[in-house]
C-alpha positions in Angstrom: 11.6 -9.9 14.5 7.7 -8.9 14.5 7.1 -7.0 17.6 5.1 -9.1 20.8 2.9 -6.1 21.4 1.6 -5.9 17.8 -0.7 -8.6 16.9 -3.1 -9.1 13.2 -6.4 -9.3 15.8 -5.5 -6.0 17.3 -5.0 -4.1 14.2 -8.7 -5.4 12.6 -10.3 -4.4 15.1 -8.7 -1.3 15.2 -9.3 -0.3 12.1 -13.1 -1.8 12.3 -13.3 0.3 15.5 -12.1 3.5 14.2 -13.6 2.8 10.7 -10.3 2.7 8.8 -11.0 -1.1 7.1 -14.1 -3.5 7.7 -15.2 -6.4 5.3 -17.3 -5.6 2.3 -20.6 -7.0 2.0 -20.9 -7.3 5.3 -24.5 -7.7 5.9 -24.5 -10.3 3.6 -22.1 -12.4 5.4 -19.3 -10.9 4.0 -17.5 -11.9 1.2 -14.2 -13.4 1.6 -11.0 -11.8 1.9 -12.4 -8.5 0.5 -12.1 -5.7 2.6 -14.0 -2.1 2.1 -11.9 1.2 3.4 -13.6 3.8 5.6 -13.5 7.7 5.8 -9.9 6.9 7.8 -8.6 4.4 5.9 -9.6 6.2 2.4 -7.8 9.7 3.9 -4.7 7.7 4.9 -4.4 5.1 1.8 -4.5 8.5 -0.4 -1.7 9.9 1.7 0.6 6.9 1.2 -0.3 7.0 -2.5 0.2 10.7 -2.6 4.0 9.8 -1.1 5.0 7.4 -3.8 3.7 9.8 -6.4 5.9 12.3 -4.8 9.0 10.2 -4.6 8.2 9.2 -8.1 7.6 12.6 -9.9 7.4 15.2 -7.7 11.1 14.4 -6.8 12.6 13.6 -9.9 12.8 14.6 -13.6 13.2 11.1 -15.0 9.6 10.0 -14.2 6.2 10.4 -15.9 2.6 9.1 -15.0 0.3 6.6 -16.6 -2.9 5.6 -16.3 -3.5 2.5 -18.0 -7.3 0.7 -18.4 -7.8 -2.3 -16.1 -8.9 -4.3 -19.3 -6.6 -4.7 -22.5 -6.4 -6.5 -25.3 -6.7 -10.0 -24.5 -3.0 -10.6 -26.7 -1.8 -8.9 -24.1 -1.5 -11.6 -21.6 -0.8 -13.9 -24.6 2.7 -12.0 -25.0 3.2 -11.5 -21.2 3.2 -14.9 -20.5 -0.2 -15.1 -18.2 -1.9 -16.8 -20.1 0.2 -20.1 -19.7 2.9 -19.3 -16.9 0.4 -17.1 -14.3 -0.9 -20.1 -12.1 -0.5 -22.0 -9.0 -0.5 -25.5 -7.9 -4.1 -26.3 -6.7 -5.2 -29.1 -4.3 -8.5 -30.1 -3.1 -9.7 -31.8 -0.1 -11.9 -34.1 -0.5 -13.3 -34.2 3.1 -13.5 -30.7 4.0 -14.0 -29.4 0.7 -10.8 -26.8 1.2 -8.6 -25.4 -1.5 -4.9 -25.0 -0.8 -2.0 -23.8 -2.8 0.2 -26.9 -3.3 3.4 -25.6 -2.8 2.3 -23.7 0.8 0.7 -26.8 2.8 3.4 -26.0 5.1 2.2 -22.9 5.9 -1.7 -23.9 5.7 -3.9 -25.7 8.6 -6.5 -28.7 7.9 -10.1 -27.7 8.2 -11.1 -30.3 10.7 -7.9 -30.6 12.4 -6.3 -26.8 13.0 -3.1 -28.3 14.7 -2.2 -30.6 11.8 -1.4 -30.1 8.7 -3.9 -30.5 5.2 -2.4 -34.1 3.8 -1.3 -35.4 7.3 -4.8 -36.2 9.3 -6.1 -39.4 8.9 -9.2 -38.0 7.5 -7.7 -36.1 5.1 -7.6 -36.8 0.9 -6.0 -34.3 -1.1 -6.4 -34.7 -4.9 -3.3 -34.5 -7.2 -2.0 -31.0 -7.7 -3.0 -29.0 -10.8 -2.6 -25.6 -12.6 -5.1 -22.9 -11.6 -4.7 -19.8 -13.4 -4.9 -16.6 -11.1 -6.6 -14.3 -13.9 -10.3 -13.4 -13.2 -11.8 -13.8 -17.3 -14.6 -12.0 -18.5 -16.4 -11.4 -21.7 -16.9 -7.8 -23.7 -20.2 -7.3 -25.6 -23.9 -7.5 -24.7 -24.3 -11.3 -25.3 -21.5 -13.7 -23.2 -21.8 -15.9 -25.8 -21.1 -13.8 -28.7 -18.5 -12.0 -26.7 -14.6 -11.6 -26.8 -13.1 -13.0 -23.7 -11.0 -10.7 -22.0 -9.5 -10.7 -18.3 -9.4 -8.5 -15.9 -5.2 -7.3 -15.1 -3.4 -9.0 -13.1 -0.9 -6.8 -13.0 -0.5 -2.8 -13.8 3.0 -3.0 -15.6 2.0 -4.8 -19.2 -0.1 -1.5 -19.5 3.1 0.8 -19.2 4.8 -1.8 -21.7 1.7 -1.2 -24.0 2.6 2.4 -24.0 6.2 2.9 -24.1 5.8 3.5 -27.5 3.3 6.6 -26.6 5.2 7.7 -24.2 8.8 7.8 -25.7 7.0 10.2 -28.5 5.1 13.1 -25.9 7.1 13.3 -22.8 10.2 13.5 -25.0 12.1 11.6 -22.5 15.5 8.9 -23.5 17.0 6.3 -21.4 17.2 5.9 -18.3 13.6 7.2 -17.7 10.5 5.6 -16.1 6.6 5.7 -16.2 4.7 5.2 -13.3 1.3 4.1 -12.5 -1.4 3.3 -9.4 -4.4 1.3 -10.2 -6.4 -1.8 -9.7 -5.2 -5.6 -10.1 -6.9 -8.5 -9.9 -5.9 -11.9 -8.8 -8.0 -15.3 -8.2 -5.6 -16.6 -5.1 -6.3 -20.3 -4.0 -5.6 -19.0 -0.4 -5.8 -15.0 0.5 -5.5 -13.8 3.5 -3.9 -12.3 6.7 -6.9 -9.0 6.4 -5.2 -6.7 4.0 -1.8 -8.7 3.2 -3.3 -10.6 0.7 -6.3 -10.3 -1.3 -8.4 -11.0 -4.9 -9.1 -7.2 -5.1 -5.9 -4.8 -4.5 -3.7 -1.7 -5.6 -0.5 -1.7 -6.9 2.3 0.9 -7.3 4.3 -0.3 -10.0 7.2 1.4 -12.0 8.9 0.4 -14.9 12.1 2.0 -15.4 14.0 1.9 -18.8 17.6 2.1 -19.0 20.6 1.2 -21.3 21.0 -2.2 -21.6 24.9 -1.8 -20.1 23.4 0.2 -17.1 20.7 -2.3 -15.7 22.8 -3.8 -13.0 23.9 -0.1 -11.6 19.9 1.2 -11.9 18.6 -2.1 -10.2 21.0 -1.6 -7.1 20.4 2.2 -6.7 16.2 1.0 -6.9 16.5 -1.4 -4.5 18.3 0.9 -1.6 15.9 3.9 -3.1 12.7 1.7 -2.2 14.1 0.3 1.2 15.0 4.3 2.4 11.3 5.4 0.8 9.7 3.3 3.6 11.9 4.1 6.4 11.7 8.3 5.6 8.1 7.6 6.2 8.6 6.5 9.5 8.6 2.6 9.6 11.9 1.4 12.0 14.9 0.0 9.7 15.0 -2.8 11.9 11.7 -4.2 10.6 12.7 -3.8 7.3 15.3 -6.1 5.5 16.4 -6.7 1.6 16.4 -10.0 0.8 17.8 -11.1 -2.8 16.1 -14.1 -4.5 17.9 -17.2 -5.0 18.4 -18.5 -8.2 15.6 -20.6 -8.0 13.0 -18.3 -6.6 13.8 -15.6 -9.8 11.0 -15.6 -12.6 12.0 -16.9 -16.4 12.2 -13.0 -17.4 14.4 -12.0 -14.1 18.0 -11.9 -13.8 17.7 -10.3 -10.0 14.9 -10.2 -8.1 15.3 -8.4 -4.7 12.1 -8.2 -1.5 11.9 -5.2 0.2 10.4 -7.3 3.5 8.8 -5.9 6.6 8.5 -8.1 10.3 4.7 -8.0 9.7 2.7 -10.0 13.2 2.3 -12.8 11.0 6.6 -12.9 10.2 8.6 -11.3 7.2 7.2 -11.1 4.1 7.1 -9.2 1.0 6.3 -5.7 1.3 7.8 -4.5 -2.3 9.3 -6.7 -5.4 12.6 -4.9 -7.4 13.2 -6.7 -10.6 15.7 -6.5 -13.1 13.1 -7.3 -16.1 16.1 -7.1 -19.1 14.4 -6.8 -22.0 11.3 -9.6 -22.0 8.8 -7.8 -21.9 9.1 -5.0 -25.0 10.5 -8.0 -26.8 7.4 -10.4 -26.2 5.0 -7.2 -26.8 7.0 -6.5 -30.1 6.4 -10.0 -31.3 3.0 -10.4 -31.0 1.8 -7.1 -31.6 4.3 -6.7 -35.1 5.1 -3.0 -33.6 8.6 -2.0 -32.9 9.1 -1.0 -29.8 12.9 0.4 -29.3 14.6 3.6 -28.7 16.6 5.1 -30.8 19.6 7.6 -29.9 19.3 10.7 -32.0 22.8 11.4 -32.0 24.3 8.0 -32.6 21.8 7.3 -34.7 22.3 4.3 -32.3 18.9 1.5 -31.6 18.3 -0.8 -28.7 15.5 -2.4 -26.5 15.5 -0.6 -23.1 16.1 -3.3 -19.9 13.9 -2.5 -17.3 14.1 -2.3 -13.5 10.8 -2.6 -11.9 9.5 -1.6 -8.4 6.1 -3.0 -7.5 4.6 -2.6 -4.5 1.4 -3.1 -3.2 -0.7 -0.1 -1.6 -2.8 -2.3 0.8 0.2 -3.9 2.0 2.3 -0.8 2.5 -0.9 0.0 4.8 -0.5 -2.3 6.8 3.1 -2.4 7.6 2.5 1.5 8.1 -0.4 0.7 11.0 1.6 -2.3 12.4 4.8 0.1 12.4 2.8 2.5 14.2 0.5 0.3 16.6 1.9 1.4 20.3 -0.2 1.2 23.9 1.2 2.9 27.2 -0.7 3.8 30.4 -2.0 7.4 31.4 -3.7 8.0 34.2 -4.2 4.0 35.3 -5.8 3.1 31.5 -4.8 1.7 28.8 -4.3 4.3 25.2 -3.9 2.9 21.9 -1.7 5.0 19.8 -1.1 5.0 15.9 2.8 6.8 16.3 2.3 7.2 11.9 4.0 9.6 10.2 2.5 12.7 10.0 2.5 13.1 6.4 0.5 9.7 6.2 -1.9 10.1 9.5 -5.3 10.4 7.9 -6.0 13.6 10.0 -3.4 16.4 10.5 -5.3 18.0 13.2 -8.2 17.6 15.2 -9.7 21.0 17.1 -11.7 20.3 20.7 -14.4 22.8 22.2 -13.9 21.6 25.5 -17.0 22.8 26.6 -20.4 22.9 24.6 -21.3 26.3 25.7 -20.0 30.0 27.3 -18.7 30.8 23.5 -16.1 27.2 23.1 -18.1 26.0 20.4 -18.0 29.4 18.0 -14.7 29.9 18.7 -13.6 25.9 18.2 -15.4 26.5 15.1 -13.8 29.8 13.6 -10.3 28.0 14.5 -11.4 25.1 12.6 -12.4 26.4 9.8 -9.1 28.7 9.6 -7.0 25.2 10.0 -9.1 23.4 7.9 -8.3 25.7 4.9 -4.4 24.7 5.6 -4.6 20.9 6.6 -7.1 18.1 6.8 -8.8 18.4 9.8 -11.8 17.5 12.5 -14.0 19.1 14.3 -14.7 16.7 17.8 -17.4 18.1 20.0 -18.7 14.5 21.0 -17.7 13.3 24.7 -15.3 14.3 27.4 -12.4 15.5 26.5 -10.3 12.5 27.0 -12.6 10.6 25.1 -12.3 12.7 22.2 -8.3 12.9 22.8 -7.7 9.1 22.9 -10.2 8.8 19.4 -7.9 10.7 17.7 -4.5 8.9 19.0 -6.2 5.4 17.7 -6.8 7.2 14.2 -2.9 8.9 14.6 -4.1 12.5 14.4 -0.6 14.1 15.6 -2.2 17.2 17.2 -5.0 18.3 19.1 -6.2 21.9 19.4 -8.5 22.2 23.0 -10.2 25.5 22.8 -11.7 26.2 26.3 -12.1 29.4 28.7 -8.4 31.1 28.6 -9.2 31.3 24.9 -12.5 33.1 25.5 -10.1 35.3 27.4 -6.5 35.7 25.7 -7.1 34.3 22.3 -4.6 31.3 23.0 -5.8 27.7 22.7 -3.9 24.5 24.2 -2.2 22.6 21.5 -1.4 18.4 22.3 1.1 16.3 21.0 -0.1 12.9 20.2 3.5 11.3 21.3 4.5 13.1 24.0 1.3 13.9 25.3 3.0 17.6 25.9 0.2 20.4 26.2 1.3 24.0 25.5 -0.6 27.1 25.4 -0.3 29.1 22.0 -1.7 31.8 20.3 -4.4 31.4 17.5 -2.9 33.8 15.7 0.1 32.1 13.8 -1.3 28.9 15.0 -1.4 27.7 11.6 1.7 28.6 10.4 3.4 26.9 13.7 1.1 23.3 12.8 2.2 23.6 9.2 6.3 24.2 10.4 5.6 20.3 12.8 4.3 18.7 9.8 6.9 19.3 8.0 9.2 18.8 10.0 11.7 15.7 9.6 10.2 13.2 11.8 11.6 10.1 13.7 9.3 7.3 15.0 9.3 7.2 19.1 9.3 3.7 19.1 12.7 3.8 17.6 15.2 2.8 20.5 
């Protein structure tokens, strides 16, 4: 279950506070559910991307990259389906003027009347439910009139689709094999929300993983467990993280298993990560409308077939946020209160933070020629603003595992005090070899402390 100490309001304004994630246009008013990253949030959303790319190529032979445009040919959500199937069930209120997503009133709350639901106040008058499609359209060319209409993606995996046929012919790869991509997708939700959970705007990290038809069901099994452990080697606790199958009524029309990788986010479990066994819709559908054959062929057997596919999609934002609610933690030192991100130190934003502790009598030159010696290595901060215990709890709310406090024994003996960020142990070191010894911790195998 969600942990009591972790709550949504805690981890906005955290990451407002320490300039991870704050609303976009916000002196405008904001715009909603849109959310602009900071110098944090930017340094630890790369990291996490930087993971799955590693997992995904860096790891394995059987992966290559992709990146596809955001717009494509407009046939392309003809053949995909979107263009008919990608909608929800819309109702309006007619009082409050509120959209909600038919099949969620459950979950929603009435404008006027927070503790009821939208339909059951006495006020309220829903309309009938309709489709709403969830593509954002557009038009290409100079006059909107005369333009083609084209959308924006709603999804990065019809562009590896697009370009299996490219990609079977340069990376000289044969089932089972997989391209990968991370890009922007775009969806027109009746209801975002939750900060980052859920919004018009986001980043996906999608997969698409081509095997023998006769091997799907063993490749879709070994992806599921394979995208569970991913999570969990990065440091979020296996008991907030479950696999949940789809019932038979949940699965798509193109789906023969569909499996949630969910995490016990403050707001209850939800989807952190979709694995789909995709069969062989979506080269088929492609293949139709385009008139291109899309199918591999076995050189030796002289044998054809259309690849299944076993997709894992997962969403960058979200994985950011189960990351920072994984990692939210507060103890006492001292009588007050310290926020602490425990995250992984391969996704912390900053690796290492280095402290003059005085302003004078040589700390700050010598702060600075550690520094830039660490920074060469590692990404990481020079702090020279406030006490020292100011600076040190800055750097636990942005999860900066270590902290490097030059003051006057270094003047002295060349050794520098280096701070753990979970066990708060401080130990004298020298600089010299200092980076090598920082470099050995990060890369380390690391447990989370909040693991019982």
């Amino acid at each position: 279950m969600p942990d009591d100490l972790v709550t949504m309001d805690k981890i906005v304004a955290l990451c407002k506070r320490r300039g991870l994630i704050f609303p976009a246009s916000e002196i405008y008013g904001g715009i909603a559910n849109t959310y602009d990253y900071g110098h944090y949030g930017v340094l630890m959303k790369k990291n996490v991307a930087d993971e799955w790319w590693r997992s995904m190529l860096f790891e394995r032979d059987d992966v290559v990259a992709l990146d596809s445009a955001i717009i494509q040919h407009p046939r392309t959500w003809e053949a995909s389906g979107h263009l008919k199937g990608f909608s929800d069930p819309l109702v309006d209120c007619r009082k409050c003027k509120k959209r909600f997503r038919a099949d969620q009133l459950e979950h929603a709350a009435c404008e006027l009347k927070p503790s009821k639901r939208p339909g059951e106040g006495a006020d309220c008058d829903l309309t009938e439910a309709r489709d709403f499609n969830l593509m954002f359209e557009t038009t290409m060319g100079p006059v909107k009139d005369d333009g083609a209409v084209a959308y924006l993606r709603p999804e990065t995996a019809q562009g590896i689709f697009l370009n299996f046929k490219n990609t079977l012919q340069f990376a000289r790869k044969k089932p089972p094999f997989g391209i990968a991509q991370v890009g922007k997708s775009f969806r027109n939700e009746i209801t975002p929300g939750n900060f980052i959970f859920r919004t018009r705007e986001f980043e996906q990290m999608e997969m698409e993983f081509f095997v023998p038809p006769d091997e799907a069901d063993r490749w879709y099994a070994y992806w599921c467990e394979e995208r569970r452990h991913w999570y969990e080697r990065l440091g979020i606790r296996p008991d907030s993280l479950r696999l949940r199958p789809h019932d038979p009524d949940e699965l798509s029309h193109y789906s023969s298993a569909t499996s949630d990788v969910e995490y016990a986010f403050p707001i209850g479990w939800q989807e952190l990560e979709g694995i789909a066994n995709r069969g062989d819709f979506d080269l088929c559908a492609h293949a139709g409308v385009s008139g291109q054959k899309l199918v591999y062929r076995d050189p030796q057997s002289n044998e054809e077939y259309v690849p299944h596919v076993i997709e894992p999609a997962a969403g960058l934002g979200r994985a950011m946020l189960a990351f920072l609610c994984d990692a939210y933690d507060e103890d006492e030192i001292g009588g007050e209160l310290r926020t602490v991100l425990r995250l992984h130190p391969r996704i912390a934003p900053i690796k290492v933070a280095v402290f003059p502790l005085l302003r004078k009598e040589g700390h700050p030159e010598a702060a600075r020629e550690v520094y830039e010696t660490l920074r060469r290595r590692f990404v990481a901060e020079y702090d020279d603003g406030g006490n020292i215990g100011k600076r040190y709890r800055r750097q636990d709310e942005i999860g900066t595992p270590y902290g490097v406090t030059i003051d006057h024994q270094t003047i002295e003996d060349q050794t520098v005090t280096l701070r753990d960020r979970d066990s708060l142990s401080q130990e004298r070191v020298p600089i010299e070899g200092l980076a090598d010894l920082l470099e050995a911790r990060l890369r380390a195998d690391w447990t989370s402390p909040k693991i019982d």
